[in-house]
C-alpha positions as CSV (number, residue, x, y, z in Angstrom):
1,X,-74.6,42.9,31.2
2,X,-74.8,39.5,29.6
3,X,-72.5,37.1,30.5
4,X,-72.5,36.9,26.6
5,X,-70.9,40.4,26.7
6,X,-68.9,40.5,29.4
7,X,-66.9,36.8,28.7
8,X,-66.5,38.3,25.3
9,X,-65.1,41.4,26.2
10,X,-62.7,39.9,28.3
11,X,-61.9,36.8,26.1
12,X,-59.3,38.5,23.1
13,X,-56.8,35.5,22.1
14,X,-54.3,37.3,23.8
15,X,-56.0,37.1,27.4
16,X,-56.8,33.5,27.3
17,X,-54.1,33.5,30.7
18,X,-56.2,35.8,32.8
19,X,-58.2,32.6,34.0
20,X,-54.9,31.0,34.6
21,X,-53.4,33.9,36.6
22,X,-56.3,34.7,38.8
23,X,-57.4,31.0,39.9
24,X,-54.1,30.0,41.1
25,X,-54.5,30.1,44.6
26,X,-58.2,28.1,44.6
27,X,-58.7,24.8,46.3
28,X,-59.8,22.1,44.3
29,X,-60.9,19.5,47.5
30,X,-64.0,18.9,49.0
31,X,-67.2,17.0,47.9
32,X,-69.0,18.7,45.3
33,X,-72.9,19.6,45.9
34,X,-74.1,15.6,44.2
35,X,-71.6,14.0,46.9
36,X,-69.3,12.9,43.7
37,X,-65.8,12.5,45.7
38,X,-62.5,14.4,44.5
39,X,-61.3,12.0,42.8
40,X,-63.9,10.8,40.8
41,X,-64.5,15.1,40.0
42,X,-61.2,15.0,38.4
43,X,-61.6,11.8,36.4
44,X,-65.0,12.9,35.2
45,X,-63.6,16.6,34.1
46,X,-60.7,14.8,32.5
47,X,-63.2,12.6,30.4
48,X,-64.7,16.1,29.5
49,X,-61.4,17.4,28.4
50,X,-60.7,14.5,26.4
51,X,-63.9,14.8,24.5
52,X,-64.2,19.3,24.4
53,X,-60.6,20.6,24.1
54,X,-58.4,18.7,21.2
55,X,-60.7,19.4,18.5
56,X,-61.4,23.2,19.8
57,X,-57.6,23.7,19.9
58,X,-57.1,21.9,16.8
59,X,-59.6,25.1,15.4
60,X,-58.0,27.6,17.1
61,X,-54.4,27.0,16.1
62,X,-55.7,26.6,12.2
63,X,-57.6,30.0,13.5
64,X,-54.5,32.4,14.6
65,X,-52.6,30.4,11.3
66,X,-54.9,32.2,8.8
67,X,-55.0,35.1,10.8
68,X,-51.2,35.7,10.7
69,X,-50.2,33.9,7.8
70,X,-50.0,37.2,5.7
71,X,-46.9,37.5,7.6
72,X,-45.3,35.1,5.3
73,X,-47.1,36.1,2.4
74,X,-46.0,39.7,2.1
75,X,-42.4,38.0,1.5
76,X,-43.6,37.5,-2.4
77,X,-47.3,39.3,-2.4
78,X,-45.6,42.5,-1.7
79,X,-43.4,42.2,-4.8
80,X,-45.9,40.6,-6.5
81,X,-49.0,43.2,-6.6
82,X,-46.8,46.4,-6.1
83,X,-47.6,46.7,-2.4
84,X,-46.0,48.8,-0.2
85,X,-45.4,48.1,3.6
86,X,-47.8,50.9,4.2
87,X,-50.5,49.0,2.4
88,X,-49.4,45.7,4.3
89,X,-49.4,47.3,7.7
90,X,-53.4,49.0,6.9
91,X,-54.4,45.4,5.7
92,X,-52.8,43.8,9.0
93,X,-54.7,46.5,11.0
94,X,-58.2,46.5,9.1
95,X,-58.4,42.9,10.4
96,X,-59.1,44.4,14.1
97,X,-61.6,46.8,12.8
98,X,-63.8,43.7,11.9
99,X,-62.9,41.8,14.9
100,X,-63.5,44.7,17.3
101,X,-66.8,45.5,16.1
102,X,-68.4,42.0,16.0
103,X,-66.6,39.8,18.7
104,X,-69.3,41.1,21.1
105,X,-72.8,40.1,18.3
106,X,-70.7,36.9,17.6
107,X,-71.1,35.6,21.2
108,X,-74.5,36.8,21.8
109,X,-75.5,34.9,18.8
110,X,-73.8,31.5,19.8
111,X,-75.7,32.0,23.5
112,X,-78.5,32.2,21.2
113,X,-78.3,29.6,18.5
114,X,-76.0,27.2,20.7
115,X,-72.3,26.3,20.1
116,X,-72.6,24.0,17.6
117,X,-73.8,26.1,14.7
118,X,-71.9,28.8,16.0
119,X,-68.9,27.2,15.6
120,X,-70.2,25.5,12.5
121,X,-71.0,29.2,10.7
122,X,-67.5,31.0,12.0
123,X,-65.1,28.4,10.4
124,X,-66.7,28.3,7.3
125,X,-67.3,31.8,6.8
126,X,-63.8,32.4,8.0
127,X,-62.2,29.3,5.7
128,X,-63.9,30.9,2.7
129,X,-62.9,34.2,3.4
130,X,-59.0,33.1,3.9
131,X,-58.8,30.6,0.8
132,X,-60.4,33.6,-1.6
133,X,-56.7,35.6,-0.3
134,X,-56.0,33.5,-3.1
135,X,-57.8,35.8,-5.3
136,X,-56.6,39.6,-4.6
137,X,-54.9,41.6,-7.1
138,X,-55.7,45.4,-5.9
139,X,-55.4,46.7,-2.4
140,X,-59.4,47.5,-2.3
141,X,-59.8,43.4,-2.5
142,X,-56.5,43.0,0.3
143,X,-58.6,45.0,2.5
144,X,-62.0,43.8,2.1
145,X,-61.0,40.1,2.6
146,X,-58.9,41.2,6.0
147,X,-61.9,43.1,6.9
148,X,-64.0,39.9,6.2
149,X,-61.8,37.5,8.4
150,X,-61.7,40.0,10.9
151,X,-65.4,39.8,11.0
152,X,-66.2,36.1,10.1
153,X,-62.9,35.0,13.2
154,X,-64.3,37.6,15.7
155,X,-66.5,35.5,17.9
156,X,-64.4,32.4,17.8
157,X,-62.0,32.3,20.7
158,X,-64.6,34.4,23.1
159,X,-67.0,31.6,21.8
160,X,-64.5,29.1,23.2
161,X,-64.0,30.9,26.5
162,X,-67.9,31.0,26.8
163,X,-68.4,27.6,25.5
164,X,-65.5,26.4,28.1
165,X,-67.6,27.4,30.8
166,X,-70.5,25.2,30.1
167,X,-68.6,22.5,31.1
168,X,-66.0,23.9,33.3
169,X,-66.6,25.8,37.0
170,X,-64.7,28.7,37.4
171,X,-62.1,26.6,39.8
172,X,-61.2,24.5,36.8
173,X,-60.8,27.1,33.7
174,X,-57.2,27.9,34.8
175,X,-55.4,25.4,33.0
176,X,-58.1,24.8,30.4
177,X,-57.8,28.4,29.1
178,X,-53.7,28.5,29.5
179,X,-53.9,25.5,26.6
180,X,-55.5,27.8,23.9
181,X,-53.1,30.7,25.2
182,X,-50.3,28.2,24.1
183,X,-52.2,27.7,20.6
184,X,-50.8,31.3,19.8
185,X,-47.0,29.7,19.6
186,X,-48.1,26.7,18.2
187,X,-49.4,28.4,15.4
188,X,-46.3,30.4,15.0
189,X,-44.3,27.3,14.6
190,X,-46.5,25.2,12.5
191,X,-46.2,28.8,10.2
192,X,-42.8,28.7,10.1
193,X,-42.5,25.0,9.1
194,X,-45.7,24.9,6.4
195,X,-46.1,28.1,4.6
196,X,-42.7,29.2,3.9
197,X,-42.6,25.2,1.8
198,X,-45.6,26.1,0.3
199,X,-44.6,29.4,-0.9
200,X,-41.4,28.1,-2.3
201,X,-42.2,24.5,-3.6
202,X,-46.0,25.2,-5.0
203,X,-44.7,28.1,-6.7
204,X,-45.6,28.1,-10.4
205,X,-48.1,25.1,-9.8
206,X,-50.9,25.9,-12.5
207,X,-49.5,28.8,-13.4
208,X,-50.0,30.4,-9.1
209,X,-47.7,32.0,-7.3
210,X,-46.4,30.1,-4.3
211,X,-48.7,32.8,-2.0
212,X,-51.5,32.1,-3.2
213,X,-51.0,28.5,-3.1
214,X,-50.6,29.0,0.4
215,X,-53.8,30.9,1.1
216,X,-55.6,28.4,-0.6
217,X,-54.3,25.0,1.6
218,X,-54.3,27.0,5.0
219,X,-57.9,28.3,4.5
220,X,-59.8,24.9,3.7
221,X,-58.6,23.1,7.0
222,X,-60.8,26.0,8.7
223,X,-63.9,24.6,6.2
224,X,-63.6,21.3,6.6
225,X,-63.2,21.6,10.8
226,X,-66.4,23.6,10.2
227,X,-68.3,20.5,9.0
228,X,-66.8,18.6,11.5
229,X,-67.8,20.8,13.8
230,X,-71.3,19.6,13.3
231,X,-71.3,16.0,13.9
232,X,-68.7,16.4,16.7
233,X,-69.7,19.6,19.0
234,X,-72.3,19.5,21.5
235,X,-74.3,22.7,22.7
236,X,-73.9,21.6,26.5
237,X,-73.5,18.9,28.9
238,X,-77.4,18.4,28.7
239,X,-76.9,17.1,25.1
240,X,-73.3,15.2,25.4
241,X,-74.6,11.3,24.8
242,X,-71.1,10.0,25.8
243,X,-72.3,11.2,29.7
244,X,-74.6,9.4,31.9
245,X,-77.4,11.3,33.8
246,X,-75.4,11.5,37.2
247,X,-72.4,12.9,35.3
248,X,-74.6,15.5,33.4
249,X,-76.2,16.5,36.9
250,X,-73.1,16.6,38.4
251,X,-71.3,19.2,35.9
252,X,-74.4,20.8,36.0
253,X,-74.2,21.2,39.5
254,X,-70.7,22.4,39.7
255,X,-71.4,24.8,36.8
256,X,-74.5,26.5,38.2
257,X,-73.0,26.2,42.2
258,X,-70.2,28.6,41.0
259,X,-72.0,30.9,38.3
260,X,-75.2,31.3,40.5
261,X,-73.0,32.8,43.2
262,X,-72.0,29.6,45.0
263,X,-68.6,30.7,45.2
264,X,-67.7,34.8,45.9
265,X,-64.0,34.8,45.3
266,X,-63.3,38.2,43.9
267,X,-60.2,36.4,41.9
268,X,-63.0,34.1,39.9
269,X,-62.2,34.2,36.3
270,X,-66.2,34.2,35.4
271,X,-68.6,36.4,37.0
272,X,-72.2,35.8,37.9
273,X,-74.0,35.9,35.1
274,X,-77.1,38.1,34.6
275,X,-76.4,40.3,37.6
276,X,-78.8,42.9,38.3
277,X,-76.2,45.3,39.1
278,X,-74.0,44.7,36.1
279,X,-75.2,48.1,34.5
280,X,-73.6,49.7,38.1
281,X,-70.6,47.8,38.2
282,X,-70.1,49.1,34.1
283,X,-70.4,52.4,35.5
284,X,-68.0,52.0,38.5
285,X,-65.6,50.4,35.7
286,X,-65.5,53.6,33.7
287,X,-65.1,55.6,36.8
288,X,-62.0,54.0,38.0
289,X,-58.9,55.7,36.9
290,X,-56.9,52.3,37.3
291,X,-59.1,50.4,34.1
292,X,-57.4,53.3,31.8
293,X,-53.9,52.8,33.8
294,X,-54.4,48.7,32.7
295,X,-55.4,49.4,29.3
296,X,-52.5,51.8,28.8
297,X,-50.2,49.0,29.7
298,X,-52.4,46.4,27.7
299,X,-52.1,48.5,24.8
300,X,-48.4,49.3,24.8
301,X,-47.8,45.1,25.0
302,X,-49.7,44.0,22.3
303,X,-48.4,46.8,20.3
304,X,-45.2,44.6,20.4
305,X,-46.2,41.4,20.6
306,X,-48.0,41.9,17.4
307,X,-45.4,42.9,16.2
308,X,-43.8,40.3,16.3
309,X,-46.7,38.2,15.1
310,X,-47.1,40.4,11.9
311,X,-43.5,41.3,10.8
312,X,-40.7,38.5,11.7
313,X,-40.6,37.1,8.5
314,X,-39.0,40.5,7.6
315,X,-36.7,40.9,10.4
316,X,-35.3,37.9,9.6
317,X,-34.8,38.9,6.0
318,X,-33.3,42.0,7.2
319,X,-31.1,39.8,9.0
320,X,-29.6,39.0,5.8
321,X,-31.6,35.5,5.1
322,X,-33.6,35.6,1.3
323,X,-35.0,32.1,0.9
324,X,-38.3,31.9,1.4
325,X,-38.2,28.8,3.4
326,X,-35.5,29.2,4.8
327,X,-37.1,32.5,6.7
328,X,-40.1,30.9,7.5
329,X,-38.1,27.7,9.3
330,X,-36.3,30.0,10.9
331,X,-39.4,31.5,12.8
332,X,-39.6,28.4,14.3
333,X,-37.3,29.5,16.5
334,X,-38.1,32.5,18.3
335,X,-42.3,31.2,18.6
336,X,-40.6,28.2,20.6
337,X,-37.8,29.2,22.6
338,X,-41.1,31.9,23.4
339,X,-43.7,29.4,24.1
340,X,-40.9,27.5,27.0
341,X,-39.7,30.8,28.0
342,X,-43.2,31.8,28.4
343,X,-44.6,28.9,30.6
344,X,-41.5,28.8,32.8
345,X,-41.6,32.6,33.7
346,X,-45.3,32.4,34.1
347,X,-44.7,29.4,36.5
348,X,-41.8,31.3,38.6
349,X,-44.4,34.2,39.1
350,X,-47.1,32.2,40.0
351,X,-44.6,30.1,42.7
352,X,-43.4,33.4,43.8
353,X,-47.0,34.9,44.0
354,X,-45.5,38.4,42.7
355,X,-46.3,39.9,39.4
356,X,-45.3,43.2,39.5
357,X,-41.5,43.0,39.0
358,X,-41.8,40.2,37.2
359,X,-44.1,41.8,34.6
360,X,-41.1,45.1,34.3
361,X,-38.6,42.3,33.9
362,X,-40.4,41.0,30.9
363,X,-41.0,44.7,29.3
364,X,-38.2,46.5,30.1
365,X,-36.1,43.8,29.3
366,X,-37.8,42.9,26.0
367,X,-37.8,46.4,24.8
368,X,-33.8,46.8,25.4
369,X,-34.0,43.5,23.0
370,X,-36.0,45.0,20.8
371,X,-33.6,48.5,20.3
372,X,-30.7,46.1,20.0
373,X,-32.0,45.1,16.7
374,X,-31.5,48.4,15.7
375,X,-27.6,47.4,16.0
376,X,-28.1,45.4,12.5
377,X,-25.0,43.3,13.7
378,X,-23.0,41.2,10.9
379,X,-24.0,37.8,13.0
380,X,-27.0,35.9,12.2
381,X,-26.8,33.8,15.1
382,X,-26.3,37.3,17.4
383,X,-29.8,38.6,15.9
384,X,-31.5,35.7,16.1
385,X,-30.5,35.5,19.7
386,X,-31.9,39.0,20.5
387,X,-35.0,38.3,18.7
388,X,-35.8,35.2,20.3
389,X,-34.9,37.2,23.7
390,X,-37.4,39.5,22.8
391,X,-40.2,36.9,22.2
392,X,-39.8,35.2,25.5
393,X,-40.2,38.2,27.4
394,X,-42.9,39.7,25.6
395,X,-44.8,36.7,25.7
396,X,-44.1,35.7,28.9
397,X,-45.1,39.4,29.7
398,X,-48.7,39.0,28.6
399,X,-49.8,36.0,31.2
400,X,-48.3,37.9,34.3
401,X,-49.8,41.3,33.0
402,X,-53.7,39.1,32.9
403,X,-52.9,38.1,36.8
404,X,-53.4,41.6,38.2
405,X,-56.1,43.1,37.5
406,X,-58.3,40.6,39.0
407,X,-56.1,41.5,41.8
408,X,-57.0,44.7,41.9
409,X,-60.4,45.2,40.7
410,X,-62.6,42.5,43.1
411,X,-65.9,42.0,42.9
412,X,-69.0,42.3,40.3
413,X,-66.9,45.6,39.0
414,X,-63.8,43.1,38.2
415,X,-65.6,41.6,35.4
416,X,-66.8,45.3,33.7
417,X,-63.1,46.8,33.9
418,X,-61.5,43.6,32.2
419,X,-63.9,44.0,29.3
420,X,-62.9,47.4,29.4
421,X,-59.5,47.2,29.8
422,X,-59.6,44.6,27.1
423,X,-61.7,46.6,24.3
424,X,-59.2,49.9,24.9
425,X,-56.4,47.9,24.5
426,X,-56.9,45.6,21.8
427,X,-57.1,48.4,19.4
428,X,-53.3,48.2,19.2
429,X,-54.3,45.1,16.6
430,X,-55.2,48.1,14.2
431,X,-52.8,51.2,14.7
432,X,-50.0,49.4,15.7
433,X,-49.3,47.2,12.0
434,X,-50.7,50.1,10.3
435,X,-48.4,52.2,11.9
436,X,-45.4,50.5,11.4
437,X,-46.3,49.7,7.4
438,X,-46.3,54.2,7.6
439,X,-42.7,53.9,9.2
440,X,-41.4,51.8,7.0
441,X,-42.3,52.8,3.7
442,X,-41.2,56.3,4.7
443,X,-38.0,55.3,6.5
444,X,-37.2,51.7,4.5
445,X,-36.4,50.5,8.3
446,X,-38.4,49.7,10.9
447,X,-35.7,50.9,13.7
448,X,-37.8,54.0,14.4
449,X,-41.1,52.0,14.8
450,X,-38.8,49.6,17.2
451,X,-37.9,52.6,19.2
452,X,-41.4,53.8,19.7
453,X,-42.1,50.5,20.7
454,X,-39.2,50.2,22.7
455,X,-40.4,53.5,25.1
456,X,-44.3,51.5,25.3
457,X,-42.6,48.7,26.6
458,X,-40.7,50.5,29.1
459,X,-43.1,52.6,30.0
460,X,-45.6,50.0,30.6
461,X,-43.2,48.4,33.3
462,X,-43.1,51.5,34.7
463,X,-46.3,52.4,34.8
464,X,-47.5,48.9,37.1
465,X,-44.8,49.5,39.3
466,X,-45.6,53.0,40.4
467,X,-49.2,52.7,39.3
468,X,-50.1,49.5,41.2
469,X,-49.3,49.6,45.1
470,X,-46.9,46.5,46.3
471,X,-49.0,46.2,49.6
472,X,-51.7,44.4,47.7
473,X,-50.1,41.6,46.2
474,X,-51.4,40.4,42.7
475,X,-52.3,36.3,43.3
């Protein structure tokens, strides 16, 4: 298999902290194969960092923004075009249909026709697509356009992991990866703070409604970071004119020391590439009854934490708030108390080198959070409480779940079952928001969907603890 494919496969936005989990115990000392010494390795790969990561995480945050900014828009588009939450939830959903089906093409083109243009083409394409949201008046052109950004976004973040590892060696893509995990929050918050003004105040503006103002400004940031992305990305280290030649060589030289089999820790993040015996380590993949165990439990998490991406807005109108902005400033809360929470119980389990009862903390607990909202309890502050419990351990649930099965499934066959476990899972991104839009329209609550997700969470927790053996411990 490519490494194309398989870093793609592997590489959803919501696994950015497998790296993270899985290179925690590696050593980082030791003179690297061009005799550079440690410390000059680390000031070098922070001069890299300086110059690769900002602007790729500016992209990405601007990225999961348009992605999950109809979760602000449905407070007015809804009303406005007639749309039912049934009609919402399929349009939510039909964005993973686009990104399931082309995240793997996307990378194989930017391995290709180099980063630059990659990068270049997906922001535009995906900038276009969001700003003409602004346009749709019948569900056929609501689906279409989600469809399109689904398509146009798919390659982007696996195109950042696979990018990332041009520069980085697998020892160093821990904390690099973890960033853009982090980008997911960030988004949330900068949400919460812009789009709920822009829906309120730009209402009316040239005769627009305020959501269609919004679509509008958050889509041509995406545009104009894809013309930047021309004169400031670099396809490699080879072409980065800010490095001397001994600092190219070196990178190169850590890159292909670990990717050409240099190092053979079964916990690396990035596999050889272009193994001859990828094909047979696909096939063990499929044959191991554990994969479909992980992408049970894979599944039944995103289910929620999408959840939560796609439909707080409403909860906390349901919680008895009406302004606009006022709803939108007050998901600020929950993404950030989720992004601390997050980091700090990530932390704990990787101090405590135990990810097992950590990860049924997280689910079970966050699905008793998420049936207490059913309670519909006359205090704001109470339900914003139990929502923003829910976020931290649902989020906080996703980086501990990425830490075992590199664990578990070692070797050439670890890579093959992540991708797998990965593409099984993800689909949660289309029957999950479609499923919930059903529930509610028929229901006018989303209790019942918050039960059902309730049980997956719960019985994800369950299912590692009894499913995955405590002997071998997950590092």
């Amino acid at each position: 298999m490519p490494q194309s494919i398989i870093t793609d496969r592997a590489s959803d936005p919501t696994l950015a902290p497998l790296a993270a989990a899985s290179q925690t115990g590696m050593s980082q000392t030791g003179m690297s194969q061009t005799g550079m010494s440690p410390t000059s390795d680390d000031l070098l790969y922070r001069k890299v960092s300086w110059h690769v990561i900002p602007f790729l995480f500016v992209c990405y945050v601007v990225s999961f923004l348009d992605r999950i900014n109809i979760g602000f828009a449905q407070l007015q588009m809804k009303h406005d075009l007639g749309f039912s939450d049934a009609m919402y939830g399929l349009g939510a959903a039909i964005f993973y249909v686009g990104y399931v089906l082309c995240e793997v093409p996307s990378n194989m083109l930017l391995a290709r026709f180099g980063a630059r243009r990659t990068f270049m083409r997906i922001m535009l394409l995906w900038g276009i697509a969001s700003t003409c949201m602004m346009f749709v008046h019948t569900p056929t052109h609501f689906y279409a356009l989600r469809f399109l950004l689904g398509v146009f976004e798919a390659g982007f973040f696996p195109g950042i992991v696979l990018y990332l590892t041009y520069w980085f060696p697998a020892r160093r893509r821990a904390a690099v990866f973890s960033i853009f995990f982090a980008g997911v929050a960030v988004a949330g918050v900068l949400g919460g703070l812009v789009s709920g003004w822009i829906m309120r105040d730009m209402g009316g503006v040239m005769g627009l409604e305020g959501w269609r103002w919004m679509f509008a400004i958050e889509g041509v940031p995406a545009v104009l970071l894809g013309l930047m992305a021309a004169l400031w990305l670099v396809d490699g280290p080879e072409q980065a004119r800010w490095l001397s030649d001994a600092e190219k060589a070196h990178l190169l030289a850590q890159r292909d020391g670990v990717t050409m089999g240099a190092r053979t820790d079964s916990n690396a993040a990035a596999p050889a590439p272009h193994s001859s015996h990828s094909s047979r380590s696909f096939g063990t993949a499929l044959s191991n009854p554990r994969v479909y165990l992980f992408a049970f439990i894979y599944f039944s998490l995103t289910c929620a934490s999408l959840t939560l991406n796609f439909w707080m807005p409403l909860m906390i109108r349901d919680f008895g708030v009406h302004d606009v902005l006022a709803i939108s400033l007050y998901t600020v809360i929950p993404n950030a108390v989720g992004a601390v929470g997050l980091m700090l119980i990530a932390r704990r389990s990787d101090r405590r080198g135990e990810r097992r009862w950590h990860f049924a903390a997280c689910t079970i607990g966050g699905g008793i959070a998420l049936s207490l909202l059913t309670l519909h309890l006359a205090s704001f502050a109470a339900m914003m409480a139990i929502l923003s419990v829910a976020a931290v351990l649902i989020f906080a649930a996703l980086p501990i779940f990425w830490a075992v099965p590199s664990a578990y499934l070692t070797g050439k066959a670890a890579a093959a079952g992540i991708a797998l476990i990965s593409s099984i899972g993800i689909t949660s991104g289309i029957v999950s928001p479609w499923a919930i839009g059903l529930i509610k329209t028929h229901t006018g609550s989303m209790d019942n969907a918050l039960y059902v997700l309730t049980a997956l969470l719960v019985a994800s927790g369950v299912a590692l603890l009894i499913g995955v053996p405590a002997a071998q411990k997950a590092r």
